[in-house]
N, C-alpha and C positions, 0 to 999 in steps of 0.2 A: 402564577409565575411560570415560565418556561422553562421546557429543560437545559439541565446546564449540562454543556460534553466537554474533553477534552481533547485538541486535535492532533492527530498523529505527530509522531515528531521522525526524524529522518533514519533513526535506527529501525524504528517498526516500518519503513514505510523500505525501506532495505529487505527486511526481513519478509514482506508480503510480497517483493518482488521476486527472491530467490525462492519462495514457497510456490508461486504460480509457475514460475519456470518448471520447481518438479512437481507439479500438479497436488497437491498436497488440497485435499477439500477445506473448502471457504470456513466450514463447521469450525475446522482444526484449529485455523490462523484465531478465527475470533476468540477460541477457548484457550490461547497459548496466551493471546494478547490481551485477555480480558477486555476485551473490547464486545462490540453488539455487530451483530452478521452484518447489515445495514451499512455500516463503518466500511469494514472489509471491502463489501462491494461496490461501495461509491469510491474506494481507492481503485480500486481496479478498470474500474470505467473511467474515471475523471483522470488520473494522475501515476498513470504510467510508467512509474519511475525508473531511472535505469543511472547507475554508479559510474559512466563512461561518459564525462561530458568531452572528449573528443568525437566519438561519433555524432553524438547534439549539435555540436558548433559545425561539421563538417555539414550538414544536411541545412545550416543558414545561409551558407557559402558560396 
């Protein structure tokens, strides 16, 4: 059987955004968010989140 994960949801994915802005190490975010390193850094490479969907829509434009 595979492993079962659960995927982030929009508060932790907030929360991994304003930790990278102040450089907070990857180690941290995972052990705050009980989540696996792995996680962490495929948010960070894949899905870049940012809380301004005016600047998003401007850069469609």
């Amino acid at each position: 059987m595979g492993a079962v994960y659960k995927q982030l949801n929009i508060t932790e994915r907030r929360r991994i955004e304003r930790w990278r802005h102040a450089k907070v190490p990857v180690d941290e975010m995972a052990r705050v968010l009980n989540r696996c390193r792995s996680t962490i850094f495929r948010e960070l490479k894949r899905n870049h989140f940012s809380s301004r969907p005016t600047e998003i829509a401007q850069h469609f434009c």
